[in-house]
PDBQT receptor file of N, H, CA, C and O in Angstrom, charges set to zero:
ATOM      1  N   UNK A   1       0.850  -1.169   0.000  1.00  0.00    +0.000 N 
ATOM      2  CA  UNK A   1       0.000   0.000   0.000  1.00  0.00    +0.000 C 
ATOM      3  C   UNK A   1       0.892   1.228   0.000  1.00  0.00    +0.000 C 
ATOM      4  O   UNK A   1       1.857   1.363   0.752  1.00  0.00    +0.000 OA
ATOM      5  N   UNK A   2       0.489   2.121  -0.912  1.00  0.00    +0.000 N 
ATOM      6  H   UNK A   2      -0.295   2.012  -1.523  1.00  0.00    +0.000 HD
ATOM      7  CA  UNK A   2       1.463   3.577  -0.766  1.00  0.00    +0.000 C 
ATOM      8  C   UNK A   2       0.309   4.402  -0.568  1.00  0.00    +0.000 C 
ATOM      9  O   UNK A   2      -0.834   4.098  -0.908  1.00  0.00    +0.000 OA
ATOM     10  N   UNK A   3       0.737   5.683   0.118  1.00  0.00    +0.000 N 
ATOM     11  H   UNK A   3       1.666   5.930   0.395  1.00  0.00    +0.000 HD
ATOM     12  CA  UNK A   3       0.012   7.108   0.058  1.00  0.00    +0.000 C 
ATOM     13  C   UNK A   3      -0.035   7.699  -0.746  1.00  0.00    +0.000 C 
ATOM     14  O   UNK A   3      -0.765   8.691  -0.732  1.00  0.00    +0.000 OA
ATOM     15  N   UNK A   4       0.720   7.371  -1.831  1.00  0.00    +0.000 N 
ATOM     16  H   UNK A   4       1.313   6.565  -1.842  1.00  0.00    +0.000 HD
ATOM     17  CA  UNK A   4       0.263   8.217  -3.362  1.00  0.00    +0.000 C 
ATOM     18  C   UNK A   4       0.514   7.537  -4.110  1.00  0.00    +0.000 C 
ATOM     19  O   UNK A   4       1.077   6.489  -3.794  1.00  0.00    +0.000 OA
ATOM     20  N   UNK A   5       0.081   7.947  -6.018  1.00  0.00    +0.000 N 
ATOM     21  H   UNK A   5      -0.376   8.799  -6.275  1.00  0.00    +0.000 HD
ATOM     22  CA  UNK A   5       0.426   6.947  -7.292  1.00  0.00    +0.000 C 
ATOM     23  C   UNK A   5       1.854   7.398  -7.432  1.00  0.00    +0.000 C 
ATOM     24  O   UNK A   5       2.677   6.637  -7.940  1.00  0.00    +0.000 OA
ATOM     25  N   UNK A   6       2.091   8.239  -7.134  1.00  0.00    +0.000 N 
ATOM     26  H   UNK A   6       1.423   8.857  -6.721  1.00  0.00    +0.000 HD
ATOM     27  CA  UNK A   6       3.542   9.494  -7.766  1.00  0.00    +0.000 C 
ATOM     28  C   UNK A   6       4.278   9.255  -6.767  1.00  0.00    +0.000 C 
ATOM     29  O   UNK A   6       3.885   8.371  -6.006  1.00  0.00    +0.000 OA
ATOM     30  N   UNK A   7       5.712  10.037  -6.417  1.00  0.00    +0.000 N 
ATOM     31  H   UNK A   7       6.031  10.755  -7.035  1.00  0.00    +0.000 HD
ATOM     32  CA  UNK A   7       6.485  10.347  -4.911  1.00  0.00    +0.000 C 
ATOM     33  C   UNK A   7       5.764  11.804  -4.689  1.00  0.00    +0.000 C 
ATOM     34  O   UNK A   7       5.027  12.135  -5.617  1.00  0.00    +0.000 OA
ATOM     35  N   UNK A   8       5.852  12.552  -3.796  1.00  0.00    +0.000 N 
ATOM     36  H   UNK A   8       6.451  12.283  -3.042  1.00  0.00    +0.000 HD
ATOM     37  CA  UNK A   8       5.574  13.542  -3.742  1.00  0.00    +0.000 C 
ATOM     38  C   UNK A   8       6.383  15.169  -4.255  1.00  0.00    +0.000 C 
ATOM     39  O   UNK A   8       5.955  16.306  -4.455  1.00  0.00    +0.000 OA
ATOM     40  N   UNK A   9       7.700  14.528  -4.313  1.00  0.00    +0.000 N 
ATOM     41  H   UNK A   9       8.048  13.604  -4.151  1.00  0.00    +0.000 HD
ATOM     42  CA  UNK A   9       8.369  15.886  -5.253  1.00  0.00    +0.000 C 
ATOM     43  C   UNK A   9       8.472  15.150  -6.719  1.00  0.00    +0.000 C 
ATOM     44  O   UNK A   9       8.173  14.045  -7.171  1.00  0.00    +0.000 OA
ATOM     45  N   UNK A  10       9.139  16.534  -7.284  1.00  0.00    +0.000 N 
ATOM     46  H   UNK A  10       9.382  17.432  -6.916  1.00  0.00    +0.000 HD
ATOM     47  CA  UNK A  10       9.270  16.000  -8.523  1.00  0.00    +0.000 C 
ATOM     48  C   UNK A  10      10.806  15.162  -9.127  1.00  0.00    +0.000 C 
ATOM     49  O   UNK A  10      10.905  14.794 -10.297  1.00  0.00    +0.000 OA
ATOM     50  N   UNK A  11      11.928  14.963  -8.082  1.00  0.00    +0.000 N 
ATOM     51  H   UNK A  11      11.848  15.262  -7.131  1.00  0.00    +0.000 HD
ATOM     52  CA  UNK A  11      13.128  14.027  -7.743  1.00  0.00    +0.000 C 
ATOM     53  C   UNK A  11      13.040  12.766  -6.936  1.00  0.00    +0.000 C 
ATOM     54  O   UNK A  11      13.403  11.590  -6.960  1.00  0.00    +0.000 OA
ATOM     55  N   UNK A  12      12.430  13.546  -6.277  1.00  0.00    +0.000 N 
ATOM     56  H   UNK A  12      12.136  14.502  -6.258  1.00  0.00    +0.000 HD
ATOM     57  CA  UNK A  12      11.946  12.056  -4.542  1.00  0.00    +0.000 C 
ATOM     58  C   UNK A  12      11.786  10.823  -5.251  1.00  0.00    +0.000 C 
ATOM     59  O   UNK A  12      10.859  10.862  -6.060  1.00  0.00    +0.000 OA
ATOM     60  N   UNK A  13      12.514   9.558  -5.183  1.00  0.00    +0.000 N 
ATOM     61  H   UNK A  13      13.267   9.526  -4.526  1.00  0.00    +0.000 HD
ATOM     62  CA  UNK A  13      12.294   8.320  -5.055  1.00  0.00    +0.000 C 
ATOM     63  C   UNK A  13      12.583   8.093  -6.245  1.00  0.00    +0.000 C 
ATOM     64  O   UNK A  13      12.946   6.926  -6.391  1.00  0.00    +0.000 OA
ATOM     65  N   UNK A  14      12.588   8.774  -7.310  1.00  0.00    +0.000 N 
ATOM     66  H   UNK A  14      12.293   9.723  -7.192  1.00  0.00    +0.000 HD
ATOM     67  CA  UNK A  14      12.631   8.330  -9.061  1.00  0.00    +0.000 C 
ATOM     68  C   UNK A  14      13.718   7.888  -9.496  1.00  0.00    +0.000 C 
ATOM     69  O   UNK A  14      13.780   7.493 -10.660  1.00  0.00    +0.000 OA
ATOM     70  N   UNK A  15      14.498   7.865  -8.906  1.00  0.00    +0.000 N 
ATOM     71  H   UNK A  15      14.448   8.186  -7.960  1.00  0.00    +0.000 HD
ATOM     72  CA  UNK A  15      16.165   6.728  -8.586  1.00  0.00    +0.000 C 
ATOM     73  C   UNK A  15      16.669   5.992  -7.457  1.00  0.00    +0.000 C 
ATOM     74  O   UNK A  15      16.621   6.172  -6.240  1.00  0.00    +0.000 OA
ATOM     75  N   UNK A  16      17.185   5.081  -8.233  1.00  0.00    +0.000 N 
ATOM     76  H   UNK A  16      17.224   4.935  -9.222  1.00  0.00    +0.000 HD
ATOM     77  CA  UNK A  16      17.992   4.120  -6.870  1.00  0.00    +0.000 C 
ATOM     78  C   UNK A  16      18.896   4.914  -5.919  1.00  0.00    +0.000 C 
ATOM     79  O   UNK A  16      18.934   4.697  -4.708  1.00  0.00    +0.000 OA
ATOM     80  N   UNK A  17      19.774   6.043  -6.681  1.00  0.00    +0.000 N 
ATOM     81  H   UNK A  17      19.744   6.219  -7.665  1.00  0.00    +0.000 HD
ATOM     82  CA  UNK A  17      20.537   7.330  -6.476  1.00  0.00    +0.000 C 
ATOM     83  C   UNK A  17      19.693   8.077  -4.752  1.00  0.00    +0.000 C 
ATOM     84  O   UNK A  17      19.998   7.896  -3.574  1.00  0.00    +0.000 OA
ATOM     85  N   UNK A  18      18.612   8.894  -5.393  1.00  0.00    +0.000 N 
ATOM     86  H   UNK A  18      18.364   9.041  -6.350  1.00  0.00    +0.000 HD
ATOM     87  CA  UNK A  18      18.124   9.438  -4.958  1.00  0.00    +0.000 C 
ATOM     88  C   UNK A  18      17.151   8.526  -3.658  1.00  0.00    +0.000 C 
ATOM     89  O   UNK A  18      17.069   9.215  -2.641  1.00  0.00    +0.000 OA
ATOM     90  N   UNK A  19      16.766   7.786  -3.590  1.00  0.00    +0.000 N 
ATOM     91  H   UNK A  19      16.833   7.227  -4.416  1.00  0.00    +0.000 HD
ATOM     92  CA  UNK A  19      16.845   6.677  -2.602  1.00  0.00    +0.000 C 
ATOM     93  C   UNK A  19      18.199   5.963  -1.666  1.00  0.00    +0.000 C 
ATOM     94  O   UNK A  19      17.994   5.220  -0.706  1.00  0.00    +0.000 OA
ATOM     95  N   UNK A  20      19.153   6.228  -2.001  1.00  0.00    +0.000 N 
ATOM     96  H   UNK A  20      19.319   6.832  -2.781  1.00  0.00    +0.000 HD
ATOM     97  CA  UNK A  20      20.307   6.076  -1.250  1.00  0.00    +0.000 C 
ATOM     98  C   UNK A  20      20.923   7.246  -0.669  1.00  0.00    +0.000 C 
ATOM     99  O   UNK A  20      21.736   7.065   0.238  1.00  0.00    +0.000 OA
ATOM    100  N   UNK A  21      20.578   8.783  -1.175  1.00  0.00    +0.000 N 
ATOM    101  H   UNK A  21      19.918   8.930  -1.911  1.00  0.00    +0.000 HD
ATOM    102  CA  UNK A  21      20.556   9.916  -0.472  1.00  0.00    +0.000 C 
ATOM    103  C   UNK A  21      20.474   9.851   0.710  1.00  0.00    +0.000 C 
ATOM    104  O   UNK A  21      21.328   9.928   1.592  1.00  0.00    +0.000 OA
ATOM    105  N   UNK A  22      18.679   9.605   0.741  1.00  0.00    +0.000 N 
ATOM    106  H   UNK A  22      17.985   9.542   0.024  1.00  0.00    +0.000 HD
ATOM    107  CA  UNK A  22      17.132   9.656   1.926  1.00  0.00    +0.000 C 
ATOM    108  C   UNK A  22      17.934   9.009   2.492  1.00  0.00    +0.000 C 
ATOM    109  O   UNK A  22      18.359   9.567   3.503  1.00  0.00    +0.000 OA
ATOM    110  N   UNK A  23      18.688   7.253   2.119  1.00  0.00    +0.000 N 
ATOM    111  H   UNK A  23      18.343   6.799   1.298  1.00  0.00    +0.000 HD
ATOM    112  CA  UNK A  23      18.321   6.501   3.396  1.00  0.00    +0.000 C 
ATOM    113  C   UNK A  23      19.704   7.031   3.812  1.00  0.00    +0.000 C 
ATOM    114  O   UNK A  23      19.758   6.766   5.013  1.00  0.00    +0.000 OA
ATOM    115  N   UNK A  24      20.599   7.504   3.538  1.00  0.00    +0.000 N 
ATOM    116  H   UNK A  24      20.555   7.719   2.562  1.00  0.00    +0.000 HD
ATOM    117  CA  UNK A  24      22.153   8.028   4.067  1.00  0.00    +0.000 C 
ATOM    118  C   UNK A  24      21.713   8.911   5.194  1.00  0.00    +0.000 C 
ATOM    119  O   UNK A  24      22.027   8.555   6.330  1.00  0.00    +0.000 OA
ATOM    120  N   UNK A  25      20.969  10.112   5.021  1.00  0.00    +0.000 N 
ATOM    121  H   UNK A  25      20.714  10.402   4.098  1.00  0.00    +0.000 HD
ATOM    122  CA  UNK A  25      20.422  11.536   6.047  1.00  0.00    +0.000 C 
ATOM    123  C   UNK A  25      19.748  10.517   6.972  1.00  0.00    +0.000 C 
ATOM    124  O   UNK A  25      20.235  10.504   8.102  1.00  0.00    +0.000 OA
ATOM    125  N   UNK A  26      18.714   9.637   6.749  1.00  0.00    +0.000 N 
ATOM    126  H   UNK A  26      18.318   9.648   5.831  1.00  0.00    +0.000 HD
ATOM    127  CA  UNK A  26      18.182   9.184   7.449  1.00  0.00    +0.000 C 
ATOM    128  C   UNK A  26      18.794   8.204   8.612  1.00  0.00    +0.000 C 
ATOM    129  O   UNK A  26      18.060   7.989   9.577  1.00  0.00    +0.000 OA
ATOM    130  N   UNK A  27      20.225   7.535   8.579  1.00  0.00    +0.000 N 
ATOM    131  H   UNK A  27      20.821   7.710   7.796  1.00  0.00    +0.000 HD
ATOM    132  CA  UNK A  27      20.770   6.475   9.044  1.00  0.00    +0.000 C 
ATOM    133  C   UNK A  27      21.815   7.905   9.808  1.00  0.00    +0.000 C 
ATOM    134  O   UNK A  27      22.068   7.702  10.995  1.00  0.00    +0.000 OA
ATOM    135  N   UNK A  28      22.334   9.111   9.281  1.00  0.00    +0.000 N 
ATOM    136  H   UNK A  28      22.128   9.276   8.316  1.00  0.00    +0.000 HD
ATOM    137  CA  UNK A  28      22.805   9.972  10.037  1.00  0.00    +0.000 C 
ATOM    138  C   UNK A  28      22.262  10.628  11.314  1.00  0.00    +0.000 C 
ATOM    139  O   UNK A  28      22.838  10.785  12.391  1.00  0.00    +0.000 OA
ATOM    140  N   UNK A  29      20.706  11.064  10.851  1.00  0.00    +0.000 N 
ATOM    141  H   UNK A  29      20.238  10.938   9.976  1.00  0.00    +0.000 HD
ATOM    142  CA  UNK A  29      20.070  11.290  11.967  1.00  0.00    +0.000 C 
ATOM    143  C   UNK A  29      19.750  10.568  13.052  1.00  0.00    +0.000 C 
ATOM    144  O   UNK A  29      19.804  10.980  14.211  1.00  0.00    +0.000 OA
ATOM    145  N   UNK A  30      19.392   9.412  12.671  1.00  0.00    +0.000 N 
ATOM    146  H   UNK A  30      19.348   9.077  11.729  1.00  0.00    +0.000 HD
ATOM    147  CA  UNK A  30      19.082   7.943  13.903  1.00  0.00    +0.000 C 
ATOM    148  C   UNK A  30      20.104   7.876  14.999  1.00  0.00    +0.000 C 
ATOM    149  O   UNK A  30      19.853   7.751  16.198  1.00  0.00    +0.000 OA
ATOM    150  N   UNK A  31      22.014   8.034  14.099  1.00  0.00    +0.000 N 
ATOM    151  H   UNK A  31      22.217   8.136  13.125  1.00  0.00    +0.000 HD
ATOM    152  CA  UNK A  31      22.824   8.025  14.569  1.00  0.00    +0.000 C 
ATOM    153  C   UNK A  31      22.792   8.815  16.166  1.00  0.00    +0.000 C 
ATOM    154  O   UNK A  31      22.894   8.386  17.316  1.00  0.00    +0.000 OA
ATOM    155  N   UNK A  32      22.600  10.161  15.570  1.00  0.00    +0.000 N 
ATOM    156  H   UNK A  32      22.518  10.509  14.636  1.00  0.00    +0.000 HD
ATOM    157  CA  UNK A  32      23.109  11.095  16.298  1.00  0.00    +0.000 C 
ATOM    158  C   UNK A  32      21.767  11.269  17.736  1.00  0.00    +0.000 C 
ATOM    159  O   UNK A  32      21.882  11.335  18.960  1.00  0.00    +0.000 OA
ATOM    160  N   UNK A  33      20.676  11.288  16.882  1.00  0.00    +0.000 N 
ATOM    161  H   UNK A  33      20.582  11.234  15.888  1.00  0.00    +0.000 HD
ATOM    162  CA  UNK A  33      19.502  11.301  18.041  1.00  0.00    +0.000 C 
ATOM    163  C   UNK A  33      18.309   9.928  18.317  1.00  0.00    +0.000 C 
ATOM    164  O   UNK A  33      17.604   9.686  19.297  1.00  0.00    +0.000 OA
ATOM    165  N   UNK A  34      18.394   9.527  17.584  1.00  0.00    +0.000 N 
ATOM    166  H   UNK A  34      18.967   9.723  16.788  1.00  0.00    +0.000 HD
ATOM    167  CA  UNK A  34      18.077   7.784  18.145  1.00  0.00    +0.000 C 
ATOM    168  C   UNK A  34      16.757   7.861  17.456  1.00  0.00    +0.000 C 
ATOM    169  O   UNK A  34      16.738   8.150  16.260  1.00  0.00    +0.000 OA
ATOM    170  N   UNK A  35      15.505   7.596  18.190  1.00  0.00    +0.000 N 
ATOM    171  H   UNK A  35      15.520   7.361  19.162  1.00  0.00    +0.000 HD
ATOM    172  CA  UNK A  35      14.313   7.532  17.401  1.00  0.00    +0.000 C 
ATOM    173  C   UNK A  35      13.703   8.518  18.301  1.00  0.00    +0.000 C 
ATOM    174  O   UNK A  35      12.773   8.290  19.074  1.00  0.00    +0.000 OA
ATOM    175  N   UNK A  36      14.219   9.465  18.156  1.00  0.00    +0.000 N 
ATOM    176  H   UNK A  36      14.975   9.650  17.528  1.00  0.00    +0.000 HD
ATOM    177  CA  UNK A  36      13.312  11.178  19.097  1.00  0.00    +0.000 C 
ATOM    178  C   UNK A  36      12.446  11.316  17.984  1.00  0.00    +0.000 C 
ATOM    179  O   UNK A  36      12.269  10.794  16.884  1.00  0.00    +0.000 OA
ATOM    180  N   UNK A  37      12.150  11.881  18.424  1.00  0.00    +0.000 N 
ATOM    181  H   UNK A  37      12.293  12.306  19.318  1.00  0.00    +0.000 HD
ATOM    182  CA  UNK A  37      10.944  13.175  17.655  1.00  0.00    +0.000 C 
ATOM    183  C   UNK A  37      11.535  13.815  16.868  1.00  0.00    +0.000 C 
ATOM    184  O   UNK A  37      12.712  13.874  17.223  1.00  0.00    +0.000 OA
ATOM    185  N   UNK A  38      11.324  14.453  15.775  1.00  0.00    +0.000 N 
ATOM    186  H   UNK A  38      10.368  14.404  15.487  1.00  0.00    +0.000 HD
ATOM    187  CA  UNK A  38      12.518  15.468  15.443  1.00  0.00    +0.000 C 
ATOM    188  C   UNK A  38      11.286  16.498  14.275  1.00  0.00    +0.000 C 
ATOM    189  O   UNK A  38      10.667  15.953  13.361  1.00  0.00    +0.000 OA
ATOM    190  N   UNK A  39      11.203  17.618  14.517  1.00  0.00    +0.000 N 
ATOM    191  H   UNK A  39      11.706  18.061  15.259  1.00  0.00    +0.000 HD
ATOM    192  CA  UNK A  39      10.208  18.247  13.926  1.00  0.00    +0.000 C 
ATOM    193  C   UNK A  39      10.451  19.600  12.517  1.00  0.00    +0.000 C 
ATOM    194  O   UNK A  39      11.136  20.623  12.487  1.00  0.00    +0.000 OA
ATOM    195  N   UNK A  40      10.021  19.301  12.048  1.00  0.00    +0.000 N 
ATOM    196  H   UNK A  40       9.465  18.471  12.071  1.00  0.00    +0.000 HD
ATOM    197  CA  UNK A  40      10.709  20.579  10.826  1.00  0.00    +0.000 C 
ATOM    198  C   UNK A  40       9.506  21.380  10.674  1.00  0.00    +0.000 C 
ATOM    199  O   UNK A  40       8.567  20.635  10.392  1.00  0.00    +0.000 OA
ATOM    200  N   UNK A  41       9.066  22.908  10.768  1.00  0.00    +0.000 N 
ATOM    201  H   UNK A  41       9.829  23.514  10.997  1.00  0.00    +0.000 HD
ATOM    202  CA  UNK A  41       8.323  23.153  10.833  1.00  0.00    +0.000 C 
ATOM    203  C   UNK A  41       7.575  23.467   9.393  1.00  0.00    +0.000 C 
ATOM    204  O   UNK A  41       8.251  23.792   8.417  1.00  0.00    +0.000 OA
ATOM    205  N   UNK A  42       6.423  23.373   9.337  1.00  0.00    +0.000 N 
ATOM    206  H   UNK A  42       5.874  23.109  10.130  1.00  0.00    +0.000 HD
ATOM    207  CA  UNK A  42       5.498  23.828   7.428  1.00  0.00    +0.000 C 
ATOM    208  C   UNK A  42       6.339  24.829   7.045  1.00  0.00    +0.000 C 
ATOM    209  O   UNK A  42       7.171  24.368   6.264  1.00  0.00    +0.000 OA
ATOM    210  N   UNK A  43       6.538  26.309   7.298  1.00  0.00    +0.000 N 
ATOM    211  H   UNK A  43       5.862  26.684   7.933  1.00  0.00    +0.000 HD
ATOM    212  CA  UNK A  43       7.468  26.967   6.515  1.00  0.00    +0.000 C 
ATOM    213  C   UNK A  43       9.230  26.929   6.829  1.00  0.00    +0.000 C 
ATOM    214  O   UNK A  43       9.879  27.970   6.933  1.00  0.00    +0.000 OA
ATOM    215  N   UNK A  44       9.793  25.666   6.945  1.00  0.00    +0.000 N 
ATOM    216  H   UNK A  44       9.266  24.820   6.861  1.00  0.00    +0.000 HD
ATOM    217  CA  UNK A  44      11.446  26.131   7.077  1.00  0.00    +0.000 C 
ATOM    218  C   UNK A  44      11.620  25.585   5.729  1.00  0.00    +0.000 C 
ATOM    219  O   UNK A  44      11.219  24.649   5.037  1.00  0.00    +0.000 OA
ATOM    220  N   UNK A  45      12.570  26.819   5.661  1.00  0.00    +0.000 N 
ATOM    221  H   UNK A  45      12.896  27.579   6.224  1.00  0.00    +0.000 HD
ATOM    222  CA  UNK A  45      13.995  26.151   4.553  1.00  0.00    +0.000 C 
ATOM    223  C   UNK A  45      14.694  24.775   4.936  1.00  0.00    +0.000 C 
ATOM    224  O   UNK A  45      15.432  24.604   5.906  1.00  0.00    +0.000 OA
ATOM    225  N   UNK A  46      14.222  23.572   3.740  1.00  0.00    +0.000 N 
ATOM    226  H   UNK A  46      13.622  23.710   2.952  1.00  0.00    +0.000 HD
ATOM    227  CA  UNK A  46      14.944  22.480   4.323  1.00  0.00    +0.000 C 
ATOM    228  C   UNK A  46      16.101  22.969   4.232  1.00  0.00    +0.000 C 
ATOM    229  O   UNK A  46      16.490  23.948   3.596  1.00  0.00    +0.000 OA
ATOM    230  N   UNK A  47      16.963  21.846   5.268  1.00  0.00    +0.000 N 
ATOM    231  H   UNK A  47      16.647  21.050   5.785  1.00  0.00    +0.000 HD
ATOM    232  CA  UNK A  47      18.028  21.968   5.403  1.00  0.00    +0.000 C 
ATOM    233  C   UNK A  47      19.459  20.463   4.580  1.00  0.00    +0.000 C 
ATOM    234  O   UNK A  47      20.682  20.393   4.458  1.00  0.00    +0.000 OA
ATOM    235  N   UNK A  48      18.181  19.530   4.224  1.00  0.00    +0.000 N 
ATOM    236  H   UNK A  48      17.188  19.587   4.323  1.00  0.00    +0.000 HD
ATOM    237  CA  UNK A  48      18.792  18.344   3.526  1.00  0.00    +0.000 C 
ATOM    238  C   UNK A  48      17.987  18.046   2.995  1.00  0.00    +0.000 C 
ATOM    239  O   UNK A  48      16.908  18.637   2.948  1.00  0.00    +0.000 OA
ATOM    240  N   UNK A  49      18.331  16.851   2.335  1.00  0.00    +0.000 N 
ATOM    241  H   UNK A  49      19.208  16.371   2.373  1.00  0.00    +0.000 HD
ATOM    242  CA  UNK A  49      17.165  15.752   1.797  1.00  0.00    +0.000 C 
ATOM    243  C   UNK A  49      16.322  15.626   2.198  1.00  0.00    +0.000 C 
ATOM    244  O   UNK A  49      15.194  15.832   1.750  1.00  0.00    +0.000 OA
ATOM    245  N   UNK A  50      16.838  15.051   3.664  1.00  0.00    +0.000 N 
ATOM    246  H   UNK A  50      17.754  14.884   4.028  1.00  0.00    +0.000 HD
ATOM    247  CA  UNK A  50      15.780  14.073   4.725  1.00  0.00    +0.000 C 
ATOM    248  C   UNK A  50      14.687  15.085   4.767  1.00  0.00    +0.000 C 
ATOM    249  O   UNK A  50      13.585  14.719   4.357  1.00  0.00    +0.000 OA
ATOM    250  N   UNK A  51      14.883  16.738   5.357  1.00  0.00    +0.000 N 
ATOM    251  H   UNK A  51      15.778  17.035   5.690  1.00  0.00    +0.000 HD
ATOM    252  CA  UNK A  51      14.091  17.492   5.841  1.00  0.00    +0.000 C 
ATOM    253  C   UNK A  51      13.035  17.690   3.969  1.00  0.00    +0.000 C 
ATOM    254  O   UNK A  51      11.886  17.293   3.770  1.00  0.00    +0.000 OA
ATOM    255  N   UNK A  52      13.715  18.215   3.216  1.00  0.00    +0.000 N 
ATOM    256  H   UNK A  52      14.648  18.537   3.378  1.00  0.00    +0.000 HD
ATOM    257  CA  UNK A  52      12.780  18.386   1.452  1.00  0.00    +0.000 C 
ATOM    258  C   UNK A  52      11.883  17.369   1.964  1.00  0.00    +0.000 C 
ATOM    259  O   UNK A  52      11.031  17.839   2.718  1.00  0.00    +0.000 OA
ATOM    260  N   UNK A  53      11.801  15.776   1.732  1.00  0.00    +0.000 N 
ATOM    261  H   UNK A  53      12.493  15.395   1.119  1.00  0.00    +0.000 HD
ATOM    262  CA  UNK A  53      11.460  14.969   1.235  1.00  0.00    +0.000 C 
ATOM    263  C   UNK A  53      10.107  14.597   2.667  1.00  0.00    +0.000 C 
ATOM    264  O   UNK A  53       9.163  13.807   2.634  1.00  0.00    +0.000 OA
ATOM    265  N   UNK A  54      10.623  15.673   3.940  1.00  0.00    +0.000 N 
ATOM    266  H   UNK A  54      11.390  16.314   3.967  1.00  0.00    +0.000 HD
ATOM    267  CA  UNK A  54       9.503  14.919   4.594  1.00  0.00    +0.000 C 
ATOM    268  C   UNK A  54       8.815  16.247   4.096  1.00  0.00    +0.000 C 
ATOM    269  O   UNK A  54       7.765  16.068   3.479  1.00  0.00    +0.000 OA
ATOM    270  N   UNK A  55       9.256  17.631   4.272  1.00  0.00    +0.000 N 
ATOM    271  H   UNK A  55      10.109  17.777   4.774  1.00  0.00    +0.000 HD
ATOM    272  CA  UNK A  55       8.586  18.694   3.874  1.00  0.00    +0.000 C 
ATOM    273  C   UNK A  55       7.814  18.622   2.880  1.00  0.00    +0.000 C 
ATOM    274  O   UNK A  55       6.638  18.935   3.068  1.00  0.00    +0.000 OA
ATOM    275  N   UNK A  56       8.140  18.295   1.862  1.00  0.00    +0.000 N 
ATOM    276  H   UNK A  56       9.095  18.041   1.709  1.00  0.00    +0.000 HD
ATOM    277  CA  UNK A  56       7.234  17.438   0.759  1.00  0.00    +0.000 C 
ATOM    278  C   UNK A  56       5.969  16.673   0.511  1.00  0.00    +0.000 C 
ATOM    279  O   UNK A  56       5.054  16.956  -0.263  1.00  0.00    +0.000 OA
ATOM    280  N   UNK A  57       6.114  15.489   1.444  1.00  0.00    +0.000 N 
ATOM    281  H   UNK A  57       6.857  15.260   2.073  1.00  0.00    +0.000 HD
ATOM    282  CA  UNK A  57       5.290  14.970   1.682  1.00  0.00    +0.000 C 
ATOM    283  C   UNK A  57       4.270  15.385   2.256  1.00  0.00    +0.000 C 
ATOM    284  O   UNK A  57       3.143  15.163   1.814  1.00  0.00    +0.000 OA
ATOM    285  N   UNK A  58       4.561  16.221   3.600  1.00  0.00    +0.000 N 
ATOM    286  H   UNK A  58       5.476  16.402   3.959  1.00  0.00    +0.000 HD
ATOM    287  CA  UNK A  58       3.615  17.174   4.609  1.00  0.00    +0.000 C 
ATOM    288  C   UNK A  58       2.812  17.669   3.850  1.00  0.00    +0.000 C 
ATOM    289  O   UNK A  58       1.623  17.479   4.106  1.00  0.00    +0.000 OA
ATOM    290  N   UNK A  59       3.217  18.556   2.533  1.00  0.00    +0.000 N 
ATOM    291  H   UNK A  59       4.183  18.710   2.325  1.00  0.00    +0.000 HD
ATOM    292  CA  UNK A  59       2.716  19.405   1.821  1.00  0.00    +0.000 C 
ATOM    293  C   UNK A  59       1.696  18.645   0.629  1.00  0.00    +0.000 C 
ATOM    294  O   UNK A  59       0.720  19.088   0.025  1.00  0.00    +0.000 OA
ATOM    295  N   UNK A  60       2.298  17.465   0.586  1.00  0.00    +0.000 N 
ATOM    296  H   UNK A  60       3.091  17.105   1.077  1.00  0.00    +0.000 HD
ATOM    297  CA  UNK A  60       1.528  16.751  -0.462  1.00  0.00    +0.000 C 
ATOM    298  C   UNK A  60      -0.166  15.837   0.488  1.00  0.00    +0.000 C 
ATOM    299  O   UNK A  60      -1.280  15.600   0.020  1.00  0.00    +0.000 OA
ATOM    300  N   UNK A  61       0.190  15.671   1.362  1.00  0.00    +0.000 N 
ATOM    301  H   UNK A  61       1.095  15.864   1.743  1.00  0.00    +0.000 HD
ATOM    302  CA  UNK A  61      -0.906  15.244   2.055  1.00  0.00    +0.000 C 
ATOM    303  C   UNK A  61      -1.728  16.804   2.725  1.00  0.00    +0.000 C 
ATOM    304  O   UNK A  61      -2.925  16.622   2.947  1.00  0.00    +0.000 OA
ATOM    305  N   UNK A  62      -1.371  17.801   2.949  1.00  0.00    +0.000 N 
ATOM    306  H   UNK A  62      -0.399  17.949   2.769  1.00  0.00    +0.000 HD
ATOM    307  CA  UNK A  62      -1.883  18.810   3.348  1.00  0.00    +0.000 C 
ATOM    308  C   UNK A  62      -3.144  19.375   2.198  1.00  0.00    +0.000 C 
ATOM    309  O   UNK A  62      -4.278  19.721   2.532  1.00  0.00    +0.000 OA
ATOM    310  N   UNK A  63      -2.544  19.354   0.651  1.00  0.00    +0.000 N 
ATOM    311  H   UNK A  63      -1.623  19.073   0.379  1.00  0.00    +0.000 HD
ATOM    312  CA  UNK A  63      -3.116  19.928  -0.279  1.00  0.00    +0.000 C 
ATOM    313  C   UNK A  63      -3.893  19.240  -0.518  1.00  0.00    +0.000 C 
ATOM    314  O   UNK A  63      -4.328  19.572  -1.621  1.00  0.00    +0.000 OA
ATOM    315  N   UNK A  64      -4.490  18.261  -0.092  1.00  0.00    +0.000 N 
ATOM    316  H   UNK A  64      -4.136  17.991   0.804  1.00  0.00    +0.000 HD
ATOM    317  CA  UNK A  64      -5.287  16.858  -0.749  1.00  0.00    +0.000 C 
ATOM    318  C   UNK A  64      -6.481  17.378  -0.460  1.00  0.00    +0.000 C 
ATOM    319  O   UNK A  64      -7.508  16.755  -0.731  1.00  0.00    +0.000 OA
TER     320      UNK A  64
């Protein structure tokens, strides 16, 4: 089951590349703060991938 037919940006997920990004930021962050919370707010400037790609999504389920 997915939450959408598409990814939600127009880069997100459409390569093996760009899927080894996500999971790199993502295995950095875990590192450093474990499984906290970690919050990016609706208007910040991402600051990586990880943050675009959830910002993204937020925005893609928001507009629905």
């Amino acid at each position: 089951v997915t939450a959408w037919e598409w990814p939600p940006g127009p880069s997100h997920m459409s390569s093996p590349g760009r899927c080894q990004v996500l999971a790199s930021c993502a295995r950095k962050v875990f590192a450093k703060v474990g499984n906290a919370a970690f919050w990016v707010p609706a208007k910040a400037e991402p600051r990586s991938p990880l943050e675009e790609f959830a910002l993204e999504t937020f925005w893609f389920h928001v507009k629905r």
